[in-house]
MIRORO-213692 format. One record per atom (N, C-alpha, C, O): atom name; residue in three letters; x, y, z. Coordinates in Angstrom, 1 decimal, decimal comma, m for minus. Atoms other than C-alpha are relative to their C-alpha. Example, Ala and Ser with C-alpha at 12.3 -4.5 7.8 and 13.67 -1.06 7.14 Angstrom:
<rs>
N / ALA / 0,9 / m1,2 / 0,0
CA / ALA / 12,3 / m4,5 / 7,8
C / ALA / 0,9 / 1,2 / 0,0
O / ALA / 1,9 / 1,2 / 0,7
N / SER / m0,9 / m1,1 / 0,0
CA / SER / 13,7 / m1,1 / 7,1
C / SER / m0,8 / 1,1 / 0,8
O / SER / m0,3 / 2,2 / 0,9
</rs>
This chain:
<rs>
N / UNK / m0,3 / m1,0 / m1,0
CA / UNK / m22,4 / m0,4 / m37,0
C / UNK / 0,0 / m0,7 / 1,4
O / UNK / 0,8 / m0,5 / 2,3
N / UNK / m0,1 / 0,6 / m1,8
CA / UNK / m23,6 / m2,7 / m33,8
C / UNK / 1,1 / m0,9 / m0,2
O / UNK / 1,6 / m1,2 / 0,9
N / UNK / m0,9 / 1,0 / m0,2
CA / UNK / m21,0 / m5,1 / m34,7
C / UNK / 1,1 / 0,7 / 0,1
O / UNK / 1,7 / 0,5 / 1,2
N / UNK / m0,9 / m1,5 / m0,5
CA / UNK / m18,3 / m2,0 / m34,8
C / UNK / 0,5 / 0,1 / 1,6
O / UNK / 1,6 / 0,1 / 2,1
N / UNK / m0,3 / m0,4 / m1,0
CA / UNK / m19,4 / m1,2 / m31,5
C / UNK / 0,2 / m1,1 / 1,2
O / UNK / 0,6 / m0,9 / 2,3
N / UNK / 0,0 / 1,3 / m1,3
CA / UNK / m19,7 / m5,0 / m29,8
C / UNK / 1,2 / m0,4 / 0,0
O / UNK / 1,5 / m1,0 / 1,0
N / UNK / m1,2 / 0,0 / 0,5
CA / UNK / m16,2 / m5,4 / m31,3
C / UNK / 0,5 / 1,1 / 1,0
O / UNK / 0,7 / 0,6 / 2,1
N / UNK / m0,8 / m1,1 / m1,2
CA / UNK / m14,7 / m2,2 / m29,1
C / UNK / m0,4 / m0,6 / 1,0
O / UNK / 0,4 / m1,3 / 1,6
N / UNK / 0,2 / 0,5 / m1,4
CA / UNK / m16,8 / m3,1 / m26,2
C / UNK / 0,5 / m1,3 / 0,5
O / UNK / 0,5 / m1,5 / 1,7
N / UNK / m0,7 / 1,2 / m0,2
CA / UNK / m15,3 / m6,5 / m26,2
C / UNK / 1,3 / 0,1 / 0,7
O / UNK / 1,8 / m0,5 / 1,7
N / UNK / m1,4 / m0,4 / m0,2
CA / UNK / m12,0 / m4,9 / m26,4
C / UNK / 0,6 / 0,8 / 1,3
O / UNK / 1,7 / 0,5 / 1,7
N / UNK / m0,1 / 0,1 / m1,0
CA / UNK / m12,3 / m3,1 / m23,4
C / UNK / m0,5 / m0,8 / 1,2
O / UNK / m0,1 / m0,6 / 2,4
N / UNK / 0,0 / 1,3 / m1,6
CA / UNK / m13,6 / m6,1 / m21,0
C / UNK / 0,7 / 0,2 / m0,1
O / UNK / 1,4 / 1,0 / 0,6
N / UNK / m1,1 / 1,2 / 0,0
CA / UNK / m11,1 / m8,1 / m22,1
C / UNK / 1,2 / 1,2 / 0,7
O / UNK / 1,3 / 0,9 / 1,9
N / UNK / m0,8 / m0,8 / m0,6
CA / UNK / m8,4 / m4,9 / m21,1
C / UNK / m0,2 / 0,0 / 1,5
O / UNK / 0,6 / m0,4 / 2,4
N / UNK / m0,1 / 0,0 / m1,3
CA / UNK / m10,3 / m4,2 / m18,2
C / UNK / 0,5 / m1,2 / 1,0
O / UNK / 1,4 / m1,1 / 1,8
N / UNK / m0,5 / 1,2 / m0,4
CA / UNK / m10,3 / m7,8 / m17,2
C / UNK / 1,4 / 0,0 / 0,3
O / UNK / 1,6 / 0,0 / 1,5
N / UNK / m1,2 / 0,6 / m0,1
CA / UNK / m6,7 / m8,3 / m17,7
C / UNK / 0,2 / 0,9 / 1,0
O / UNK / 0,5 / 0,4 / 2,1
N / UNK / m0,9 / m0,9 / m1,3
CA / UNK / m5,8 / m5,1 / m15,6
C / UNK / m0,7 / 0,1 / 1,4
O / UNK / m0,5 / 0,9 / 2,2
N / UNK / 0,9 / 0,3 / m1,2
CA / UNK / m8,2 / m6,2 / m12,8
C / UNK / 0,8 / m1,4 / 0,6
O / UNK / 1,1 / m1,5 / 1,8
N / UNK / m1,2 / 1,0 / m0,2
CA / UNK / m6,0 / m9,6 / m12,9
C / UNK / 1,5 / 0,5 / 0,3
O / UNK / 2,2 / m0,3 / 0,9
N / UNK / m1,1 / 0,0 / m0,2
CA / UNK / m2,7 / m7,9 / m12,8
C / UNK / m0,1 / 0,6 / 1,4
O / UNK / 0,6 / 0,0 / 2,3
N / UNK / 0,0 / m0,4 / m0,8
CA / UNK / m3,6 / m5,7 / m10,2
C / UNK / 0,0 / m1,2 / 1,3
O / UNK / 0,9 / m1,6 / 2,1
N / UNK / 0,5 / 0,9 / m1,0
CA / UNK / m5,1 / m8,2 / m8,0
C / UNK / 1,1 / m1,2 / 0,4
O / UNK / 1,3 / m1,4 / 1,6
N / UNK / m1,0 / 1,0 / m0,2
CA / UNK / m2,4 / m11,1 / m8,4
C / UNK / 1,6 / 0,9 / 0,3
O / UNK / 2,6 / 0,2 / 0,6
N / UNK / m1,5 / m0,4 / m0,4
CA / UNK / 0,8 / m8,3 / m7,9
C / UNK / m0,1 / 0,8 / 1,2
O / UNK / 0,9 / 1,4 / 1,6
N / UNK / 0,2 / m1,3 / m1,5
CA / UNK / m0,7 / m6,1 / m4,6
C / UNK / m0,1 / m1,0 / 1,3
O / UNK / m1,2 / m1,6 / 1,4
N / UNK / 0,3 / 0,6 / m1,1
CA / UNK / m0,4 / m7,9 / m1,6
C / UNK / m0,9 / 0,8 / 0,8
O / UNK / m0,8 / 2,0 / 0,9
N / UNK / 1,3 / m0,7 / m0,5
CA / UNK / m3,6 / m7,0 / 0,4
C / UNK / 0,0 / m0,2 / 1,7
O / UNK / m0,6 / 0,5 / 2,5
N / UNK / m0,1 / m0,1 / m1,2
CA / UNK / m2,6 / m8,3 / 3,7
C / UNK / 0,9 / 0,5 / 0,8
O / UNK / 0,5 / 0,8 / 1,9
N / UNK / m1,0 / m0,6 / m0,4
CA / UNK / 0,8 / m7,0 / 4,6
C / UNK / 0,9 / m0,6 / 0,8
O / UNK / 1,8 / m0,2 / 1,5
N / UNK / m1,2 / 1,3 / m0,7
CA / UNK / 2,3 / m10,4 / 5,5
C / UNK / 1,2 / 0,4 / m0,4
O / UNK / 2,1 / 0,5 / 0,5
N / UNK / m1,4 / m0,1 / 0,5
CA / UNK / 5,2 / m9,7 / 3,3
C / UNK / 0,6 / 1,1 / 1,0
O / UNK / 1,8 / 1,4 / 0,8
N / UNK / m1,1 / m1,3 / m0,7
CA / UNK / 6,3 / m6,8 / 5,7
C / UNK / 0,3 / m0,1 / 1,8
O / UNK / 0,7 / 0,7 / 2,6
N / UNK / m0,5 / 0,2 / m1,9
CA / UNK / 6,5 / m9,0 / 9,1
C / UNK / 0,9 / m0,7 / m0,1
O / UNK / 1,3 / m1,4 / 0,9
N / UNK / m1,6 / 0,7 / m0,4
CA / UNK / 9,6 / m10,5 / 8,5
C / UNK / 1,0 / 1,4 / 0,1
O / UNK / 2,3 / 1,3 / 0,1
N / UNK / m0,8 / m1,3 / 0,0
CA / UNK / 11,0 / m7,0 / 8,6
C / UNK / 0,1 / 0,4 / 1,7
O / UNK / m0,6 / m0,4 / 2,4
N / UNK / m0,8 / 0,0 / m0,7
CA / UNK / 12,6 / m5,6 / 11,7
C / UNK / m1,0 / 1,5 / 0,2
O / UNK / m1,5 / 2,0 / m0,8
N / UNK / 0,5 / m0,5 / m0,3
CA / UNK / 10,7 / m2,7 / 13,7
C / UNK / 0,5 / 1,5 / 0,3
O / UNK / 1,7 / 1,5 / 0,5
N / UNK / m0,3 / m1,3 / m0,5
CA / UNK / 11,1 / 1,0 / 14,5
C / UNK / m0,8 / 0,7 / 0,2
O / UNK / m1,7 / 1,0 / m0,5
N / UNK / 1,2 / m1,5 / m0,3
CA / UNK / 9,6 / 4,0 / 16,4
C / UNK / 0,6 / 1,4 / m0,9
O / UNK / 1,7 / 2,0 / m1,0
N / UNK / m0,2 / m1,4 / 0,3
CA / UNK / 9,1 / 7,1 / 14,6
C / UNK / m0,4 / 0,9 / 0,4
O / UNK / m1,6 / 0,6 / 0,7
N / UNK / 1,7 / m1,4 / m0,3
CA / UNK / 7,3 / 10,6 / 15,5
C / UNK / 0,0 / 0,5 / m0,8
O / UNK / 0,9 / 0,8 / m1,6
N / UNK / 0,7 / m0,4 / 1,4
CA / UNK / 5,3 / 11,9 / 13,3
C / UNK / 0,3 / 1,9 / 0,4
O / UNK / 0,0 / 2,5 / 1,5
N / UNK / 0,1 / m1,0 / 0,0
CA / UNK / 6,3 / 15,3 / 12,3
C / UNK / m1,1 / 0,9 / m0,5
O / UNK / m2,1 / 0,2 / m0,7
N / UNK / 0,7 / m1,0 / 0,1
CA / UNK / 4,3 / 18,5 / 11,5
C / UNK / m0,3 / m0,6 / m1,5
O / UNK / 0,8 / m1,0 / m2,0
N / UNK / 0,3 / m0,3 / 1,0
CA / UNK / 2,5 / 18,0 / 7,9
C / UNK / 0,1 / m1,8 / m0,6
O / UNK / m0,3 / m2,1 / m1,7
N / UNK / 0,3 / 1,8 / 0,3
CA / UNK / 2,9 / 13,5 / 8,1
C / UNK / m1,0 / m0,2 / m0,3
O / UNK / m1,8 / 0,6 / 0,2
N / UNK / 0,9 / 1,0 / 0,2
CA / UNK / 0,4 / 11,4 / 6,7
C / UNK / 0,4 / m1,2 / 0,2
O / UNK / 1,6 / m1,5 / 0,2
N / UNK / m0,5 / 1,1 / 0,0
CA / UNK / 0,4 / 8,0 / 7,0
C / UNK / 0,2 / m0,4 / m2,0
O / UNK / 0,9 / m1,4 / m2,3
N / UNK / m0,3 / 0,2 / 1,6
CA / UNK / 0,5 / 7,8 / 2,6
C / UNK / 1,6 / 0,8 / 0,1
O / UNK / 2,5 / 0,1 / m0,5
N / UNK / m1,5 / m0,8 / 0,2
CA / UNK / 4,0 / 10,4 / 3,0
C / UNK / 1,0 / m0,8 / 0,9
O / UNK / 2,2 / m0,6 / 0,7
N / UNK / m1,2 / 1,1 / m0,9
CA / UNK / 5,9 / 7,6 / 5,7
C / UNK / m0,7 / m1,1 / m0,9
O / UNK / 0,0 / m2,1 / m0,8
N / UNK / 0,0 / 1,3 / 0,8
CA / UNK / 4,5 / 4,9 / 3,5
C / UNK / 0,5 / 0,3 / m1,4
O / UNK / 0,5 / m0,7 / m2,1
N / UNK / m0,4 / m0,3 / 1,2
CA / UNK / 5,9 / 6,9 / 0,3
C / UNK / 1,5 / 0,0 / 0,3
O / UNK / 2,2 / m0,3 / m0,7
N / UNK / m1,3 / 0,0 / m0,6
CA / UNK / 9,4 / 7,1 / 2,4
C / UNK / 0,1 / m1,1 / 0,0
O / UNK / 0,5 / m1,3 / m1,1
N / UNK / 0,0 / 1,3 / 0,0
CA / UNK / 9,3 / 3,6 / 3,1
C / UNK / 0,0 / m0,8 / m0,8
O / UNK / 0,6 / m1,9 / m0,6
N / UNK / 0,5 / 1,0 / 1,1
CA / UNK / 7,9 / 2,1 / m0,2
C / UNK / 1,6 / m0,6 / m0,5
O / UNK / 1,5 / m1,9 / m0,7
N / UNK / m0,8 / 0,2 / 0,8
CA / UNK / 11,5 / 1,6 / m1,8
C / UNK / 0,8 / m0,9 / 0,8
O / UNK / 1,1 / m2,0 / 0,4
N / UNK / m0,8 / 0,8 / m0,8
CA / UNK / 13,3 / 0,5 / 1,0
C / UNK / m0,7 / m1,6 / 0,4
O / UNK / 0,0 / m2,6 / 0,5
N / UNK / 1,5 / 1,2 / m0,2
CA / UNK / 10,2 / m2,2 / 1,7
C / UNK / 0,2 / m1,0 / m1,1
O / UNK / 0,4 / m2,1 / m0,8
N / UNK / 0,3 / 0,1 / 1,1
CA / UNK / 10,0 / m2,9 / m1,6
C / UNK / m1,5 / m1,0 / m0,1
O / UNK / m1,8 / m2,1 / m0,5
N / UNK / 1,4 / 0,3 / m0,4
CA / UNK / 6,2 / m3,1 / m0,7
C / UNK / m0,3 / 1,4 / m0,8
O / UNK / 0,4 / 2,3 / m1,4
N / UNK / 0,6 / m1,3 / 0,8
CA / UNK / 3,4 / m0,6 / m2,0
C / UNK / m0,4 / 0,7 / 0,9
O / UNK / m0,1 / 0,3 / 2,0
N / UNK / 0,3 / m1,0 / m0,8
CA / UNK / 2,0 / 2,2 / m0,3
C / UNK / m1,3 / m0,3 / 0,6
O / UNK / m1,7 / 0,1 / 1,7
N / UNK / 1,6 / 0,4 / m0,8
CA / UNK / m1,4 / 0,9 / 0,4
C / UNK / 0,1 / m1,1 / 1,2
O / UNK / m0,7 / m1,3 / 2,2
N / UNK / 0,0 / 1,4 / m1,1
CA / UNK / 0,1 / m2,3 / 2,2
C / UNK / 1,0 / 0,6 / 1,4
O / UNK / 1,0 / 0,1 / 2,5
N / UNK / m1,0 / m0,7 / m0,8
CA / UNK / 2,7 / 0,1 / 4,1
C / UNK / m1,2 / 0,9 / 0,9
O / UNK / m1,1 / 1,2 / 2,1
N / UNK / 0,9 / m1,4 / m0,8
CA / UNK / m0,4 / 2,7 / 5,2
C / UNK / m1,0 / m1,3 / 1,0
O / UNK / m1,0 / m1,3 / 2,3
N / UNK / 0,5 / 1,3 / m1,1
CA / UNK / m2,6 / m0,8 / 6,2
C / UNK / 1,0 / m0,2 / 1,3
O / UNK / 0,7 / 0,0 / 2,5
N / UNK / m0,7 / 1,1 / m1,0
CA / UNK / 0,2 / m2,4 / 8,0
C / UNK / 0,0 / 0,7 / 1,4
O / UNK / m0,3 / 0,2 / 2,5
N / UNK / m0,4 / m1,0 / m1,4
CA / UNK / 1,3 / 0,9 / 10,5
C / UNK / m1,5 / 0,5 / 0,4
O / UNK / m1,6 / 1,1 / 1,5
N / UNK / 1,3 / m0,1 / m0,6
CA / UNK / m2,6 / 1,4 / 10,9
C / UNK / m0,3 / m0,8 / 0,8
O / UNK / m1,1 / m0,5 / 1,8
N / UNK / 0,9 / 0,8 / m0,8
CA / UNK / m3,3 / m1,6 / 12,2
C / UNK / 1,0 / m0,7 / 1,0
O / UNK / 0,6 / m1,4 / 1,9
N / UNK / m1,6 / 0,2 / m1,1
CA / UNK / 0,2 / m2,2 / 14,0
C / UNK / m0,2 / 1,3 / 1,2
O / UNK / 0,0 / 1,0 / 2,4
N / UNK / 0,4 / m0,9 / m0,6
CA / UNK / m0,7 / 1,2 / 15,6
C / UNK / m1,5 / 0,3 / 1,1
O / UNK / m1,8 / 1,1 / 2,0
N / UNK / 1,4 / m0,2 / m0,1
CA / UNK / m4,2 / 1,0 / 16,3
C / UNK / m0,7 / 1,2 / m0,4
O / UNK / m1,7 / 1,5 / 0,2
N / UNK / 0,8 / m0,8 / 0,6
CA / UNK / m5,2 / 3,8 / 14,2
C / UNK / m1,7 / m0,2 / m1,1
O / UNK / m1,9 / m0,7 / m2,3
N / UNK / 1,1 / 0,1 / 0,9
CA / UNK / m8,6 / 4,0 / 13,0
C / UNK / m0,6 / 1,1 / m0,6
O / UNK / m1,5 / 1,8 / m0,2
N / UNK / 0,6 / m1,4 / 1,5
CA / UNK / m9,0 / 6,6 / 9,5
C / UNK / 1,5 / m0,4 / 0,1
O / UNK / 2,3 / m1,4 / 0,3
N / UNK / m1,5 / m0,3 / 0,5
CA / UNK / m6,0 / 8,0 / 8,7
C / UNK / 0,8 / 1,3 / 0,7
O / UNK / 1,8 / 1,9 / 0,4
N / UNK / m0,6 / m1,6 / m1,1
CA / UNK / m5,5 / 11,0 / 11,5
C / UNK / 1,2 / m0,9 / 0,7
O / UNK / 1,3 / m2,0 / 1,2
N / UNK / m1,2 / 0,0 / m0,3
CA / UNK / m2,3 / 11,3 / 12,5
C / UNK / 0,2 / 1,5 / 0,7
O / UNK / m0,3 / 2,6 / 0,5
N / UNK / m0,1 / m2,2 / m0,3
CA / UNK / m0,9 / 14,5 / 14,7
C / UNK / 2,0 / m0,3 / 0,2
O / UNK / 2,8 / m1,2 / 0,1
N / UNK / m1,7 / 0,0 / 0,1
CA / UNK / 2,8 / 15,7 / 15,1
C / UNK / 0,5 / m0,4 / 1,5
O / UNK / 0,1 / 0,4 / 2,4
N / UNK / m0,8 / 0,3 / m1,0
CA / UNK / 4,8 / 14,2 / 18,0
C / UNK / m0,7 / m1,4 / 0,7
O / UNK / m0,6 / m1,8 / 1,9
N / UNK / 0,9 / 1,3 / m0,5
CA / UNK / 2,5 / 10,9 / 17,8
C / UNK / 0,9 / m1,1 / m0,4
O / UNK / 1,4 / m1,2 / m1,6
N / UNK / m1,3 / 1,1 / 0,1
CA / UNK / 5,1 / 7,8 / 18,2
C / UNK / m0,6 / m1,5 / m0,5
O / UNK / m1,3 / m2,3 / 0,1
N / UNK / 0,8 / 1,0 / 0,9
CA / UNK / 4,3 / 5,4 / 15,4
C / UNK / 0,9 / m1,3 / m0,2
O / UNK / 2,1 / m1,0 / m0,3
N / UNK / m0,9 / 1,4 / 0,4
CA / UNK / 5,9 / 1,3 / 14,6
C / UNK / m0,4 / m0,2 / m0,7
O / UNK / m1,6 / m0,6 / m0,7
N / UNK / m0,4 / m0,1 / 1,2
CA / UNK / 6,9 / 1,1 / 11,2
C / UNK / 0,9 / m1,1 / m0,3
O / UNK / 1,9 / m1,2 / 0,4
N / UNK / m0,6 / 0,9 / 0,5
CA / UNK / 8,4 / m1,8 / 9,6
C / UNK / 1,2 / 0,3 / m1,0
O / UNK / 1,1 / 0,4 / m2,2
N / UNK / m0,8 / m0,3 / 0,9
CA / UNK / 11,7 / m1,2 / 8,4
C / UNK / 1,3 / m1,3 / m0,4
O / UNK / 1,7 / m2,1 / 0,4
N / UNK / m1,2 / 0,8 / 0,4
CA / UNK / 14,7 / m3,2 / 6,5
C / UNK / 1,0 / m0,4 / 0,8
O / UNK / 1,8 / 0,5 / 1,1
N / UNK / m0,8 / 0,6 / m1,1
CA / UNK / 16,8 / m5,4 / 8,9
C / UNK / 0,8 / m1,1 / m0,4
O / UNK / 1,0 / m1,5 / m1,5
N / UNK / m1,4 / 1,5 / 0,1
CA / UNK / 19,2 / m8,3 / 9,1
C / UNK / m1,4 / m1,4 / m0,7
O / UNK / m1,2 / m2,3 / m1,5
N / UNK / 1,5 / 1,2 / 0,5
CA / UNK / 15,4 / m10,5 / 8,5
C / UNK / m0,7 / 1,0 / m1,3
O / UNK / m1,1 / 0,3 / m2,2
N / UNK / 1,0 / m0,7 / 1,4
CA / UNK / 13,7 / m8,1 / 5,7
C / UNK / 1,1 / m0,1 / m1,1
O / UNK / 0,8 / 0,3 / m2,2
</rs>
């Protein structure tokens, strides 16, 4: 029976492990990949988040949503995640360089 259970427990390291490696080697964490892109002002409407313009953005970027919500945070100087409506935000969008 303990060899049963050291046998599963094995089974998920090794899983976790791997999906701890995939994650880690395919998320860009700093948001370099999205300064060769090409700039724009937006205003944040009624009911924005910074996760809902980085979910607008994600496809066109072809970046993820966590490196898209970093980037306009710290391009912005927001510090959290408050945002209000008619607040004029620079957003990294697809250009002649992205």
């Amino acid at each position: 029976m303990n060899l049963l259970i050291n046998v599963k427990s094995s089974h998920v390291i090794t899983a976790v492990i791997i999906l701890v490696f995939v994650l880690v080697t395919t998320i860009p964490v700093d948001g370099k990949n999205l300064e060769a892109y090409e700039y724009d002002t937006i205003v944040v409407s009624e009911g924005d988040t910074l996760w809902t313009i980085a979910s607008d953005l994600q496809h066109e970027l072809n970046s993820n949503k966590e490196t898209i919500v970093g980037w306009i945070a710290d391009h912005n100087d927001i510090d959290g995640a408050i945002i209000i409506a008619g607040q004029k935000l620079t957003v990294p969008v697809k250009g002649e360089n992205g």
